[in-house]
N, C-alpha and C positions, 0 to 999 in steps of 0.2 A: 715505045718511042714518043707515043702521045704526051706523058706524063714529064718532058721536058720540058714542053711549053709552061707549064706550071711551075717546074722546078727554079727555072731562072728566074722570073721575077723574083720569089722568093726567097734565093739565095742575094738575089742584087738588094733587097730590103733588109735584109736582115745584116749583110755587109753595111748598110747606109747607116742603118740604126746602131749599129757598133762604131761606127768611123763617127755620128752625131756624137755617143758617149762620149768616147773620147775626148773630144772637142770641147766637150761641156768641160769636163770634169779637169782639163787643164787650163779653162778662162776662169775655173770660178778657184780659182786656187788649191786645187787639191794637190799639186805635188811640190808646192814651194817648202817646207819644211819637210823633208825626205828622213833628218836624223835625228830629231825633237822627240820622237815615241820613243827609240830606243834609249834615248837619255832620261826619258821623264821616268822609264820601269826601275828606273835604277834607286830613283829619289825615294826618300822616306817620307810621305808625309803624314804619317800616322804618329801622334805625342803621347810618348807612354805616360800611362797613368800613375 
């Protein structure tokens, strides 16, 4: 039962540091263009020789 005391901080940081990512990763624009990869796979840009 000892080994609670431990467990929760570490799960409450490791929640924070997931809830930080997040955070990050939708101020710095990562999910504004959602359907641009799957259109870019489609593009040819290789010019045959």
């Amino acid at each position: 039962m000892e080994i609670i005391i431990y467990l929760i901080p570490v799960a409450l940081f490791l929640g924070g540091a997931g809830l930080a990512a997040f955070i990050w990763s939708v101020n710095s624009g990562q999910y504004e263009d959602l359907d641009g990869a799957s259109y870019r796979i489609l593009e040819d840009e290789d010019k045959p020789l």
